[in-house]
C-alpha positions as CSV (number, residue, x, y, z in Angstrom):
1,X,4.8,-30.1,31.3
2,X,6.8,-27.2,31.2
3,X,6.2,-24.5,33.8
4,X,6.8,-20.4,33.7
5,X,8.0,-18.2,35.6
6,X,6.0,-15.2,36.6
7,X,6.4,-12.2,34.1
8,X,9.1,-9.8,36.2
9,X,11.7,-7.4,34.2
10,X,14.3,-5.7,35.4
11,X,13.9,-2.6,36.6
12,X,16.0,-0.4,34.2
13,X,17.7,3.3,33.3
14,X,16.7,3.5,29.6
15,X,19.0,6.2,27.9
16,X,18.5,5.2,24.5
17,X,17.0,7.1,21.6
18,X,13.7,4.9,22.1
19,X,12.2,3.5,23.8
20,X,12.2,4.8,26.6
21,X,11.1,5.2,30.3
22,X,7.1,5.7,30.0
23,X,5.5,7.7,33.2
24,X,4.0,5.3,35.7
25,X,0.8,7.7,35.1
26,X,0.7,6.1,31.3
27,X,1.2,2.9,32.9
28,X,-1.9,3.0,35.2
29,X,-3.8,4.3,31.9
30,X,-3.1,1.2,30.3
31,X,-4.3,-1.2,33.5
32,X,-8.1,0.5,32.9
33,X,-11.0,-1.6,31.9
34,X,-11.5,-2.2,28.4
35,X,-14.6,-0.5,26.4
36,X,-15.9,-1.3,23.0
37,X,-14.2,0.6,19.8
38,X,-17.9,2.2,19.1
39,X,-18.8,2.4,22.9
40,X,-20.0,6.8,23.1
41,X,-17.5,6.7,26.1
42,X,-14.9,5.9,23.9
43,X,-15.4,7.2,20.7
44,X,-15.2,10.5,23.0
45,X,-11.8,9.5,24.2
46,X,-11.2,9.3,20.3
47,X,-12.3,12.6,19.5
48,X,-10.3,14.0,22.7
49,X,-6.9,12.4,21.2
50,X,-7.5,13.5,18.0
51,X,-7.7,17.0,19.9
52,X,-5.0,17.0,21.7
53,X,-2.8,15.5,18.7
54,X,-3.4,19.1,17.0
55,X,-2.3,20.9,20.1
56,X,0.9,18.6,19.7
57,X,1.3,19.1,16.0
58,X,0.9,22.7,16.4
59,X,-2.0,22.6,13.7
60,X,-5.5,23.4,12.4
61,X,-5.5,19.8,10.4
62,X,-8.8,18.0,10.6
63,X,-7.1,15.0,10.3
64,X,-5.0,14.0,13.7
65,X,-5.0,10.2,15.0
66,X,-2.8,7.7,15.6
67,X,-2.0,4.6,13.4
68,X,-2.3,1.0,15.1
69,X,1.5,0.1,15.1
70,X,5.3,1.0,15.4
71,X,6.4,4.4,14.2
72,X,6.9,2.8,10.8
73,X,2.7,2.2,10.6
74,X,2.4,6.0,10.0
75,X,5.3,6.3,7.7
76,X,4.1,3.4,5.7
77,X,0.2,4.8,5.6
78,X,0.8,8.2,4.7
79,X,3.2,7.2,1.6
80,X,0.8,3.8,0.5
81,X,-1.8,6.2,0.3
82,X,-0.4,9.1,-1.3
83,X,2.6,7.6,-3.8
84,X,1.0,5.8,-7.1
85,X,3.2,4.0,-9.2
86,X,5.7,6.4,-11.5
87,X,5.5,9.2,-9.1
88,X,8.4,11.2,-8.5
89,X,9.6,11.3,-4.9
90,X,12.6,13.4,-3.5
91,X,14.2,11.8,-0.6
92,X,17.3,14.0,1.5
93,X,19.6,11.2,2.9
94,X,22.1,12.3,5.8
95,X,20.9,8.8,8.0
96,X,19.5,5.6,8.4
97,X,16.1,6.6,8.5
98,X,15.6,8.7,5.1
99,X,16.8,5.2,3.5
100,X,14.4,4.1,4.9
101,X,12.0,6.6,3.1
102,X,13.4,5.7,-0.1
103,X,12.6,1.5,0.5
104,X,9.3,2.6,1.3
105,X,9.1,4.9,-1.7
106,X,10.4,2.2,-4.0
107,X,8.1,-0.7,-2.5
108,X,5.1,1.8,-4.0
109,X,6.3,2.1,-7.3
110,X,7.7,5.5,-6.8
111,X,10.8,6.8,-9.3
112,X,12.8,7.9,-6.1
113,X,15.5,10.8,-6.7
114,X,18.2,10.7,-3.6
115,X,19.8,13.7,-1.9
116,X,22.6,12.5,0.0
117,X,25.0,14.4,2.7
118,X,27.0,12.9,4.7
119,X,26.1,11.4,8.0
120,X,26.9,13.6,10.9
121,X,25.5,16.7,9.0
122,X,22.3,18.0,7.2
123,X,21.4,19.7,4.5
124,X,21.5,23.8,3.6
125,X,17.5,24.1,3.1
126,X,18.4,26.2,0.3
127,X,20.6,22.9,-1.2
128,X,16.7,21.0,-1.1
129,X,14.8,24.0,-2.4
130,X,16.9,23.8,-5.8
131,X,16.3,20.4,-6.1
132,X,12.6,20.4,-5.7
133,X,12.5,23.4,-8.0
134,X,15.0,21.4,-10.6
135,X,13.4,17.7,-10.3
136,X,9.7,19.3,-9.4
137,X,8.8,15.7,-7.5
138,X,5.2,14.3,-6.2
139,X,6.5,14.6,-3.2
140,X,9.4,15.4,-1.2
141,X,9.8,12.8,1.9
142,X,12.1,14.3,4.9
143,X,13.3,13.5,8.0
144,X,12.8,16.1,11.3
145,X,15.4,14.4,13.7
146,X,17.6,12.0,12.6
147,X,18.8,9.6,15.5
148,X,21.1,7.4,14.2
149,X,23.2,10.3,13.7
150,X,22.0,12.4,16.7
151,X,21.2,15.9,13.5
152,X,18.4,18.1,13.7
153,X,17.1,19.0,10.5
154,X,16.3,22.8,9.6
155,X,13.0,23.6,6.7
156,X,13.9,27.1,6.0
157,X,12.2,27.9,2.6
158,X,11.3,24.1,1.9
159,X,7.9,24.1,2.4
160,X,6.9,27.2,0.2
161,X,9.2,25.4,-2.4
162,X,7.0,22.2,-2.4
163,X,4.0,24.1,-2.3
164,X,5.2,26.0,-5.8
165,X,5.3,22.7,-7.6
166,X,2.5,21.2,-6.3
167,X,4.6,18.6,-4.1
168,X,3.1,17.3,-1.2
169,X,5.9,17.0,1.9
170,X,6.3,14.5,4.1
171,X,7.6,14.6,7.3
172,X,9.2,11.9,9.7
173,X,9.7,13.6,13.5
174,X,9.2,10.0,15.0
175,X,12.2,11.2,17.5
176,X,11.4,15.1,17.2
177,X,7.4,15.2,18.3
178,X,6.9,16.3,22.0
179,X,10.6,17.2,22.5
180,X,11.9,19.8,19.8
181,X,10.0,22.3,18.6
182,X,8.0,21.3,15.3
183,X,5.3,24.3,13.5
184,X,3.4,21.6,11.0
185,X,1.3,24.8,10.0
186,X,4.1,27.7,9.8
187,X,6.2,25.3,8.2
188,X,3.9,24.6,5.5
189,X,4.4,20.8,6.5
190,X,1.6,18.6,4.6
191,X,1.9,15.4,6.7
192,X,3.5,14.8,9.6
193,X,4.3,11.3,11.6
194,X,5.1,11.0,15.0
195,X,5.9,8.1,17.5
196,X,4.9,7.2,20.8
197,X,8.0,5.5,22.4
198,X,10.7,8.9,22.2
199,X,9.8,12.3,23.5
200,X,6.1,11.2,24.5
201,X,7.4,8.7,26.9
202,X,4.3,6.1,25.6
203,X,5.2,2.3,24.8
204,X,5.8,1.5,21.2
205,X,2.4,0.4,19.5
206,X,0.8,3.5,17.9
207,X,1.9,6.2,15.4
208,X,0.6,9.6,15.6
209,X,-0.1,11.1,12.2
210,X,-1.6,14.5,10.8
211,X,-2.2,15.5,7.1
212,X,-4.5,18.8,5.3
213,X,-6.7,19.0,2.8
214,X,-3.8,19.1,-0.1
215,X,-3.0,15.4,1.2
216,X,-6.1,14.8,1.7
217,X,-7.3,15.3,-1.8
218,X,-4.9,13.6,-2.9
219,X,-6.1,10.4,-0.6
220,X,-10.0,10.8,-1.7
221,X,-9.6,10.2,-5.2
222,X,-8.4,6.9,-4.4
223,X,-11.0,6.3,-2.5
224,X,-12.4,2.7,-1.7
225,X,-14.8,1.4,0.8
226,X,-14.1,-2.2,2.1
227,X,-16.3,-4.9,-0.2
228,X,-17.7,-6.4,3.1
229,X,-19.0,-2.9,4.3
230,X,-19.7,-1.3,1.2
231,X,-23.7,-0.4,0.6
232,X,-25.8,0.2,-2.6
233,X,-24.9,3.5,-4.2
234,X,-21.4,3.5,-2.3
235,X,-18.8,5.6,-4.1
236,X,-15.7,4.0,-5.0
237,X,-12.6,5.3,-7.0
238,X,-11.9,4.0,-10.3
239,X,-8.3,4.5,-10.1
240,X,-5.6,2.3,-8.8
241,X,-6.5,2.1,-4.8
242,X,-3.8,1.9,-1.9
243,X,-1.9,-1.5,-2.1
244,X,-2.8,-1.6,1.6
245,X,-5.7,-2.2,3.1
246,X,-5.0,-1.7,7.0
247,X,-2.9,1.4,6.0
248,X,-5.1,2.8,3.9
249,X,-5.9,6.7,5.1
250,X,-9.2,6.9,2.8
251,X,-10.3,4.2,5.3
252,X,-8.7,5.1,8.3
253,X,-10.6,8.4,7.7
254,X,-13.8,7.0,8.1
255,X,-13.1,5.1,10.8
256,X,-12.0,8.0,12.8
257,X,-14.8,10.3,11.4
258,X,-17.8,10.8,12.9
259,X,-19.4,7.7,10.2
260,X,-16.8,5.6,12.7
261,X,-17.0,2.9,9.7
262,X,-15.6,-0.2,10.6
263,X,-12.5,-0.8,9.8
264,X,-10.3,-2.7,12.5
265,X,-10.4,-3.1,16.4
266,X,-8.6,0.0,18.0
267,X,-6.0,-1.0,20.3
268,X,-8.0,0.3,23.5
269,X,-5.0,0.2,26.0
270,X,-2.6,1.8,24.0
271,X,-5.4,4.8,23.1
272,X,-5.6,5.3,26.7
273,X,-2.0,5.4,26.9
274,X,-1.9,7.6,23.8
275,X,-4.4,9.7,25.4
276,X,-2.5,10.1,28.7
277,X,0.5,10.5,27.5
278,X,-0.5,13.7,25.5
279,X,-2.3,15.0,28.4
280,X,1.4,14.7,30.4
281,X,2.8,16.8,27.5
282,X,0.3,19.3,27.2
283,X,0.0,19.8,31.2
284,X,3.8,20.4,31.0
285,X,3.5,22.7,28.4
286,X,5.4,22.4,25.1
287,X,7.8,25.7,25.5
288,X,8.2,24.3,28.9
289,X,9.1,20.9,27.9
290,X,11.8,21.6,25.1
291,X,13.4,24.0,27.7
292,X,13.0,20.9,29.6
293,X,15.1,18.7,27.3
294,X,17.6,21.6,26.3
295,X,18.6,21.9,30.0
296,X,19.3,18.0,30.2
297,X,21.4,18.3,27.1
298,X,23.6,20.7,28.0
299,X,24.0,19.0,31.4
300,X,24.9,15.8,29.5
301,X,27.2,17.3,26.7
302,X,28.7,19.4,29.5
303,X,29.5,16.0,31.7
304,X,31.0,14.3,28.5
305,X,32.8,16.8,27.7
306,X,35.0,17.2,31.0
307,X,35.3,13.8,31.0
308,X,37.3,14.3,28.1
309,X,35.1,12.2,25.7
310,X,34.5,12.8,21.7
311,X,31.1,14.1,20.4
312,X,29.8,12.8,16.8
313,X,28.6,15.0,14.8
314,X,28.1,18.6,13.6
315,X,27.3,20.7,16.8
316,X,25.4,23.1,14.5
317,X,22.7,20.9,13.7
318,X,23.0,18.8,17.0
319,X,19.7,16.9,17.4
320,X,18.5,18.1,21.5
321,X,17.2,14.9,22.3
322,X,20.6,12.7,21.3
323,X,23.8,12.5,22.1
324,X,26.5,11.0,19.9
325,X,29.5,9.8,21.5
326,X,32.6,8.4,19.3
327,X,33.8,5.2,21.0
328,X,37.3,5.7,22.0
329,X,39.9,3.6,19.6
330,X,40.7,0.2,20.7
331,X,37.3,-0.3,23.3
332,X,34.8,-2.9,22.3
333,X,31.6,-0.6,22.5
334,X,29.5,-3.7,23.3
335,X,31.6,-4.6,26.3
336,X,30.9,-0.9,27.6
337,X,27.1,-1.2,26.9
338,X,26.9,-4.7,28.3
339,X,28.6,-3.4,31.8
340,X,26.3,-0.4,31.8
341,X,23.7,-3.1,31.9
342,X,24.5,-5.4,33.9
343,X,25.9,-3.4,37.0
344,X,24.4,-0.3,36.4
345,X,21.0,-1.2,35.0
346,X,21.7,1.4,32.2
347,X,21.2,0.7,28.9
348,X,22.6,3.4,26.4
349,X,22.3,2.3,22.9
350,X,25.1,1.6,19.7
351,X,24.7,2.4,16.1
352,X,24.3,0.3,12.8
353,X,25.2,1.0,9.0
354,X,28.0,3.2,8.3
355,X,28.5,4.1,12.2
356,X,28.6,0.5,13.4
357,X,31.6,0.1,16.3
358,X,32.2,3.9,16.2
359,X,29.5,5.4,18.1
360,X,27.6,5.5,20.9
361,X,24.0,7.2,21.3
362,X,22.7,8.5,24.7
363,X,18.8,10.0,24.7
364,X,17.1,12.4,26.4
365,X,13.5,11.9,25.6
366,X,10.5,12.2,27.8
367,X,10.3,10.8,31.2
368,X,13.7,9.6,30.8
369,X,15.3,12.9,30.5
370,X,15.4,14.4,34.3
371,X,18.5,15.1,35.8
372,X,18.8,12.0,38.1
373,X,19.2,9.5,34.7
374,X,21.8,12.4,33.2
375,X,24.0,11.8,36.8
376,X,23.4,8.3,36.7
377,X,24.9,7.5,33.3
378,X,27.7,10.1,33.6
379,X,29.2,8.5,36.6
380,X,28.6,4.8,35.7
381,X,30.2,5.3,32.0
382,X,33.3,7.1,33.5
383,X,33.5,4.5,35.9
384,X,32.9,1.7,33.1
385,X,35.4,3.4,31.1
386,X,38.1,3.4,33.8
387,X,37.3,-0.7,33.9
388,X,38.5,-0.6,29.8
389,X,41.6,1.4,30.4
390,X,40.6,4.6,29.0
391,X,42.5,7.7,30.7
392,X,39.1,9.7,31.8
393,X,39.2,12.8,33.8
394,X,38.4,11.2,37.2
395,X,35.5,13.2,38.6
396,X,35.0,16.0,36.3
397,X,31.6,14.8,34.1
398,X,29.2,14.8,37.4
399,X,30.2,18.0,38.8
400,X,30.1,19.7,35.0
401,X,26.5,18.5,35.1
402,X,26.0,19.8,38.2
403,X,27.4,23.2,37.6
404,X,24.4,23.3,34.5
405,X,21.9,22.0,37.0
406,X,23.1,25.2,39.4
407,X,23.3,28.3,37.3
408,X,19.7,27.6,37.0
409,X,19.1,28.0,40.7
């Protein structure tokens, strides 16, 4: 019979744009004993995240709770339960991930109209505000922070826009939540959805979401109740209900309501995680903690920059939480990353689509970004970089950083 090893990995400097390096406090969150899902000890834990996740949103919503799952969970239950088929959804395009928004868009039926800029830049918010005035969509679909091309989004104007036709917007700050600033309120942003393995430095697993009342109308006529749990009298929707049953908001709102219907088992560990992890940022406080990931920025872009390296991207609309680097001609990217790895225990990560082979992409997110990871990768990737024949400026990157680390002083 076969036999395995124990379970050890490698210890590891995680620079990517997720995951990344979770705080060994959210690790001992997870190792607690398990309760029930409608234990009172719990259910409070519940009602404390869902707190917490409107401090993080910066918003009054009643709705504010996580989605069992990936980042993708949340993206894929707010538009399943908001798009019907023949709705008009209008999706800007200036990465990989607002494709993404149009797949999931067209997998609901939706009659998607595509923005597109070019990757590297974003959009004028005045460029999206004609559109949604011309096309006057169901909803308008946008991403915050877009990390396979390291941009930062701006919303000038958008939301009042989408509130004059009666749009509902959507909002993807899976990489942007907990480490950039994001006003789901003052923005006039009707759903928002977050992730857990970027800026809050929790393991992938659960999606953060928050929507109002205008998405939540929108979710109640639709309404359904599960045939198994449905009682006499029960109110269900005539109309076409969500093609998902485990993404479906009407029922996730129940669950998470004080009626705590049944709908599946919570993932206890990661809600603890979830939990802790929120408590990390709010403890830090959210000014406090995009100064934080400013400061390691500008340290970085300051260290790859005396080295004599190539940014990617518009530094007008540079995302604060990722760093583009183009891959100097004739290097194999991969051979780079792999030597990071294996004799540095770094792992920085590539790019895919149109950007494959010419980039690299170096995050700052959560518990990752502190100034001993931004020294660490500067001086292992000039010194892996010297290994692939590329003329570097021998010494230069670590003491730029450290010149940002002491004006602060």
């Amino acid at each position: 019979m076969k036999t395995y090893k124990d379970l050890a990995p490698s210890l590891r400097t995680i620079m990517t744009p997720g995951p990344v390096e979770v705080d060994p406090r959210v690790l001992r969150a997870m190792s607690y004993p398990i309760l029930g899902q409608f234990d009172p000890e719990f259910t409070a834990l519940m009602n404390e995240t869902m707190g917490m996740l409107r401090e993080l949103f910066q918003t009054q919503n009643q709705w504010a709770f996580p989605v069992d799952g990936t980042s993708r969970s949340g993206l894929e239950a707010v538009l399943v339960s908001i798009i019907e088929p023949g709705d008009r959804v209008l999706v800007p395009v200036y990465g990989r991930f607002g494709n993404l928004f149009i797949e999931i868009a067209e997998r609901c039926g939706a009659e998607v109209v595509m923005l597109e800029q070019p990757w590297g830049t974003v959009f004028d918010p005045e460029v999206i505000v004609e559109a949604v005035y011309r096309e006057k969509p169901n909803v308008v679909a946008m991403v915050h922070g877009e990390t396979s091309t390291g941009c930062l989004q701006p919303f000038d104007g958008i939301g009042a826009a989408c509130r004059s036709v009666d749009a509902l917007l959507v909002v993807d700050a899976v990489a942007t939540i907990g480490g950039v600033p994001l006003l789901t309120d003052e923005w006039l942003l009707d759903a928002v959805i977050g992730g857990t393995q970027k800026c809050l430095s929790v393991p992938a697993g659960m999606s953060p979401i928050t929507y109002n009342e205008r998405v939540e109308a929108k979710v109640l006529q639709r309404k359904t109740i599960e045939r198994g749990l449905r009682e006499a009298g029960s109110a269900v929707s005539d109309r076409r209900p969500v093609a998902s049953n485990y993404f479906d908001l009407g029922m996730l709102q129940d669950y998470w309501s004080p009626k705590r219907l049944n709908h599946h088992t919570e993932a206890t560990s990661m809600l603890y995680a979830l939990r802790e992890g929120l408590r990390l940022v709010l403890e830090e406080g959210l000014e406090a903690r995009f100064a934080r990931h400013r400061r390691h920025e500008a340290a970085l872009v300051a260290g790859l920059t005396a080295m004599g390296m190539a940014l990617y991207g518009d530094p007008a609309c540079k995302l604060p939480v990722v760093t583009c680097i183009r891959i100097p001609e004739g290097v194999d990217g991969e051979s780079v990353r792999g030597m990071l790895l294996h004799h540095f225990g770094i792992e920085i990560a590539s790019s895919f689509g149109p950007l494959k082979g010419q980039i690299w992409r170096i995050g700052t997110m959560g518990f990752s970004c502190r100034e001993s990871n931004v020294l660490q990768v500067l001086g292992a990737l000039e010194a892996t970089l010297l290994r692939h024949g590329v003329q570097v400026k021998v010494g230069r990157a670590v003491q730029a950083a450290l010149d940002v680390y002491g004006a602060e002083v």
